[in-house]
TIRO-2110 file (N, C-alpha, C; in Angstrom, 1 decimal):
// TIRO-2110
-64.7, -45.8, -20.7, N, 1, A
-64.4, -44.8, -19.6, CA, 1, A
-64.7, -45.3, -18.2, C, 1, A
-65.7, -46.0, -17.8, N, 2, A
-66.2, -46.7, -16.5, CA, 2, A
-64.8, -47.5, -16.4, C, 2, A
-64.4, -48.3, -17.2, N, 3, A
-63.4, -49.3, -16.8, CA, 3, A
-62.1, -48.5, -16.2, C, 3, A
-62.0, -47.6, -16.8, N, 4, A
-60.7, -46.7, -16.6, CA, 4, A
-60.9, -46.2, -14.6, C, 4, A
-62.3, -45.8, -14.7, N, 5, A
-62.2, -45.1, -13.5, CA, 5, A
-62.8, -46.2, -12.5, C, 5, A
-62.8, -47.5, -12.8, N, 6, A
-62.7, -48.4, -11.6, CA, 6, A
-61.5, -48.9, -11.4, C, 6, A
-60.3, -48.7, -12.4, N, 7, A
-59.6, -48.9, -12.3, CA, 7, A
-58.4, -48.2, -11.5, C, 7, A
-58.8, -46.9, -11.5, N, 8, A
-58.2, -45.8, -10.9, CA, 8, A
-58.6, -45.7, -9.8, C, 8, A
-60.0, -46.1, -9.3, N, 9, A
-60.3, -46.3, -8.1, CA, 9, A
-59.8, -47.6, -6.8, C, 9, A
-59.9, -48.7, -7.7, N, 10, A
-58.9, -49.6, -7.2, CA, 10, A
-57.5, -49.2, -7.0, C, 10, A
-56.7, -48.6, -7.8, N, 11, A
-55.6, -48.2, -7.7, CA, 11, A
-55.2, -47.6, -6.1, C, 11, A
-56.0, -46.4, -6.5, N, 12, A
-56.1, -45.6, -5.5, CA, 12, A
-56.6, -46.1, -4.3, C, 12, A
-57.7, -47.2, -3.9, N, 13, A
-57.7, -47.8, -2.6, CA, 13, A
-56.5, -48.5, -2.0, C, 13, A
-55.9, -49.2, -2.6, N, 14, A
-55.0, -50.3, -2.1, CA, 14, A
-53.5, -49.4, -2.8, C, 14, A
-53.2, -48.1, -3.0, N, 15, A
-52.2, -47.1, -2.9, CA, 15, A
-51.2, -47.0, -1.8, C, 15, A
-51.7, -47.7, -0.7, N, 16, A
-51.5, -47.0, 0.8, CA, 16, A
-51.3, -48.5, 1.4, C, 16, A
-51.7, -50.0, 0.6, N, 17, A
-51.1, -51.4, 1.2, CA, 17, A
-50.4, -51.9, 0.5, C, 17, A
-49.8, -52.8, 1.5, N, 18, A
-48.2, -53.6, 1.0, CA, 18, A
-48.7, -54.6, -0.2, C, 18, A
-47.5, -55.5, -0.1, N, 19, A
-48.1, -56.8, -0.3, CA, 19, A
-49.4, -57.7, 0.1, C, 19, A
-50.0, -57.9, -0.3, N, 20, A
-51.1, -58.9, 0.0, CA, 20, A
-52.3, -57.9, 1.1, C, 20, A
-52.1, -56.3, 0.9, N, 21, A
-53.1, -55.4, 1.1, CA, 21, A
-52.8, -55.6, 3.1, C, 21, A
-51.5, -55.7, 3.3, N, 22, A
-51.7, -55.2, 4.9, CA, 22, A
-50.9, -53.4, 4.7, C, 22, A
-51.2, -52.7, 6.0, N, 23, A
-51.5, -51.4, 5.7, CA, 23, A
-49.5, -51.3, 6.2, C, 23, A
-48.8, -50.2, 5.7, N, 24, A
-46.8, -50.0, 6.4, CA, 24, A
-46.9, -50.0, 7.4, C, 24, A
-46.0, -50.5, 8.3, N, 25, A
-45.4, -50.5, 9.4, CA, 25, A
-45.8, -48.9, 10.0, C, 25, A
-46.2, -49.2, 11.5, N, 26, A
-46.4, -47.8, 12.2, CA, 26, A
-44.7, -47.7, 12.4, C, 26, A
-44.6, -46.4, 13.2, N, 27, A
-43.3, -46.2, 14.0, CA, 27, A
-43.0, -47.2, 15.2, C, 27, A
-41.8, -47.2, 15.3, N, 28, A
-41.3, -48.0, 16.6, CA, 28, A
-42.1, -47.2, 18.1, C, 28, A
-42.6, -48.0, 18.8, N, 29, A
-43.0, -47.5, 20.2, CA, 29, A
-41.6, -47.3, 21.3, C, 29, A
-41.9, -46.6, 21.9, N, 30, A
-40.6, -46.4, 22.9, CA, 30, A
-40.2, -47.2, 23.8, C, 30, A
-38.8, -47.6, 23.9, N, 31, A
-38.2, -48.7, 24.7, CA, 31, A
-38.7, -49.0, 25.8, C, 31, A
-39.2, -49.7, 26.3, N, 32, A
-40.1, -50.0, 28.2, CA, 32, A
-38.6, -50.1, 28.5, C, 32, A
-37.5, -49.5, 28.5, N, 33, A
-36.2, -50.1, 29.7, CA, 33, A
-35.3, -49.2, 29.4, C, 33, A
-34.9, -48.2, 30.3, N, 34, A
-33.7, -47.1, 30.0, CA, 34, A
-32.8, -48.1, 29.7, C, 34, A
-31.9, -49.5, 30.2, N, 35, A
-31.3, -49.9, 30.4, CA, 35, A
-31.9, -51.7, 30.6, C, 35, A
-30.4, -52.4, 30.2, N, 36, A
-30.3, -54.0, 30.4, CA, 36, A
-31.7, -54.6, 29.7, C, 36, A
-31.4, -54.4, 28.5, N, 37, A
-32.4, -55.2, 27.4, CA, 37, A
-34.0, -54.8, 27.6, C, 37, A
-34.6, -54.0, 27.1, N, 38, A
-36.2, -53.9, 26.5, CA, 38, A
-36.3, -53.7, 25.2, C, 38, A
-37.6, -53.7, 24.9, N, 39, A
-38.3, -54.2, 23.9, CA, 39, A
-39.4, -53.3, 23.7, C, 39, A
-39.0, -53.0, 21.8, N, 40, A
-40.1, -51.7, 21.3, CA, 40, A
-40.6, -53.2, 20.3, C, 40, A
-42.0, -52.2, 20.1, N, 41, A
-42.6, -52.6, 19.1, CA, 41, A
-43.3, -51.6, 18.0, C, 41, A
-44.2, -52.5, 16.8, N, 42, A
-44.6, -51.9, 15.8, CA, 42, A
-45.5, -52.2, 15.0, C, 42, A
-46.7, -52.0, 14.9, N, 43, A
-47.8, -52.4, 14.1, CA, 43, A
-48.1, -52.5, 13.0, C, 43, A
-49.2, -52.9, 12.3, N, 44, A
-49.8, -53.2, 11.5, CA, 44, A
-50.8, -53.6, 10.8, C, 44, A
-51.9, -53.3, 9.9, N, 45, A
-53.4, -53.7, 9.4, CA, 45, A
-52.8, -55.2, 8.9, C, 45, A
-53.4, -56.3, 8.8, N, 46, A
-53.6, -57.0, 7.9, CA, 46, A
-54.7, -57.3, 7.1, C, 46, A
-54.8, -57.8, 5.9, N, 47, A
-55.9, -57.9, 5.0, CA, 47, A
-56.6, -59.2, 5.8, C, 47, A
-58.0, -59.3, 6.0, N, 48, A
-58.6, -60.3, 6.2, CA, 48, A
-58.0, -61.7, 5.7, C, 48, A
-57.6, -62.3, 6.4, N, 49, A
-57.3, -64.3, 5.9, CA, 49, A
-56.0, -64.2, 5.7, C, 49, A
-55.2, -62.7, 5.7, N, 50, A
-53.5, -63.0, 5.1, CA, 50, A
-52.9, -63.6, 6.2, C, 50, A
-51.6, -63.6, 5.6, N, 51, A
-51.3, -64.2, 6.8, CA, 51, A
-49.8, -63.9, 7.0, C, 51, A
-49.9, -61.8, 6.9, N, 52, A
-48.7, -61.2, 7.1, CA, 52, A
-48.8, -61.2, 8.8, C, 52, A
-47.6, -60.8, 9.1, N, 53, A
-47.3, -60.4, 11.1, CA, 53, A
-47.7, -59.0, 11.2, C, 53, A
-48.9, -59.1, 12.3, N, 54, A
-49.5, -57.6, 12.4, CA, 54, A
-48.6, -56.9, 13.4, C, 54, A
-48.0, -57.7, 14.3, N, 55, A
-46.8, -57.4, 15.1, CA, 55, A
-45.0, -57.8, 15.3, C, 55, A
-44.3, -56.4, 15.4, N, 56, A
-43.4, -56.8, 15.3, CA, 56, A
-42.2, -56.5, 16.2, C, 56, A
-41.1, -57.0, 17.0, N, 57, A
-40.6, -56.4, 18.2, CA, 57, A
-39.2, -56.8, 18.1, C, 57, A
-38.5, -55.6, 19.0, N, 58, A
-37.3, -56.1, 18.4, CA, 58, A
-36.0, -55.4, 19.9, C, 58, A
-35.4, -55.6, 20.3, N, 59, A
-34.5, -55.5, 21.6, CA, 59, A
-33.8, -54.0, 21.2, C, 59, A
-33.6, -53.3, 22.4, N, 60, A
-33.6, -52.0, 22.8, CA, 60, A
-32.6, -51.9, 23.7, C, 60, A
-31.7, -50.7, 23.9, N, 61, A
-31.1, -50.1, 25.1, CA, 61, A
-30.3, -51.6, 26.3, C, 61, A
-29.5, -52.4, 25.1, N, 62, A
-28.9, -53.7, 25.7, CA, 62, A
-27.7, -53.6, 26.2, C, 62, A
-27.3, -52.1, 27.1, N, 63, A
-26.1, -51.7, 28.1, CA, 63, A
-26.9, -52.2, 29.2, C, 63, A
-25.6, -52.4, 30.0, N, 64, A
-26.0, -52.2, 31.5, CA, 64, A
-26.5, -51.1, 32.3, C, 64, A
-27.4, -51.5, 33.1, N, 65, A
-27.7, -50.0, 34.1, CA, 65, A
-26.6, -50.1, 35.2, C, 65, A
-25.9, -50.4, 35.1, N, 66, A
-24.7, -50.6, 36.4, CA, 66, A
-23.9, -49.7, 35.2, C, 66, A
-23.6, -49.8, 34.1, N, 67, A
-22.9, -48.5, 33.4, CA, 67, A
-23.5, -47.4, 33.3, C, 67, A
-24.6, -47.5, 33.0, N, 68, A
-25.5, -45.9, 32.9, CA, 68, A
-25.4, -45.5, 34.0, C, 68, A
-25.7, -46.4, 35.3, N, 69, A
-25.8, -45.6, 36.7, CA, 69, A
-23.5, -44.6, 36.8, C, 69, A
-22.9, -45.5, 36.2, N, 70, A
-21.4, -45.0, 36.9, CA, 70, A
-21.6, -43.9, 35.6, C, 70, A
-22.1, -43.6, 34.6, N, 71, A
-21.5, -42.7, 33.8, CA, 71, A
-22.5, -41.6, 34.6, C, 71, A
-23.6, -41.6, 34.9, N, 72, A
-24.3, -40.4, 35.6, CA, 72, A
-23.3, -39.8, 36.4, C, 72, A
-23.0, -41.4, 37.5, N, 73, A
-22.4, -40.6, 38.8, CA, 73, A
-21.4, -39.7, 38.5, C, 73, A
-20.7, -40.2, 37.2, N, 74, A
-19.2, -39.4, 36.4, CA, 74, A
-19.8, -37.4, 35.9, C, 74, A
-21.0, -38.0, 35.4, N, 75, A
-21.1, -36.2, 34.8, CA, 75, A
-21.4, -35.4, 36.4, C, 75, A
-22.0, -36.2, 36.7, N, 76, A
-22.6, -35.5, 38.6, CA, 76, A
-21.5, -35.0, 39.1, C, 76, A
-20.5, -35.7, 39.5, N, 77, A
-19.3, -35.1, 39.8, CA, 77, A
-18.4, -34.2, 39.6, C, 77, A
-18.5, -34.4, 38.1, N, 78, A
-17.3, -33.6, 37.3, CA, 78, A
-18.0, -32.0, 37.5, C, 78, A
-19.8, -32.1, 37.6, N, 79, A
-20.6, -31.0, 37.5, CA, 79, A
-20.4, -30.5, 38.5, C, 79, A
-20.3, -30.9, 39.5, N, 80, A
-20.6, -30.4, 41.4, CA, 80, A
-19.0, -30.0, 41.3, C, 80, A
-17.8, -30.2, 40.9, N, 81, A
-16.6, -29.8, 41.0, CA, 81, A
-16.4, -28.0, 40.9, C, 81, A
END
């Protein structure tokens, strides 16, 4: 019976890590750049000595602000008409 419930107890610790006991992916963080290329990121626990990526990042909102600024100026106008 002991064997069973250290076994269950193991189970249940490492229930919640990946591969090689690093803890999922948090959510993406919010773009640092309305516009012209920024960069989110996204974390993670790793297990002592592994040797998963505790960080990870990836390109964001890769229009132009020279288009974002003409499509504003477009609804602003059409609005003020």
């Amino acid at each position: 019976m002991e064997s069973k419930f250290t076994l269950l107890c193991f189970i249940l610790f490492f229930a919640g890590k990946g591969v090689h006991g690093q803890t999922p992916w948090s959510s993406w963080t919010r773009c640092d750049k309305a516009c012209d290329t920024g960069f989110q990121s996204r974390g993670r626990e790793c297990a002592k000595g592994d040797t998963c990526t505790p960080i990870e990042t990836r390109k964001c909102n890769e229009f132009s602000c020279n288009m974002t600024n003409f499509l504003i100026a477009s609804v602003l106008f059409w609005y003020m008409i």
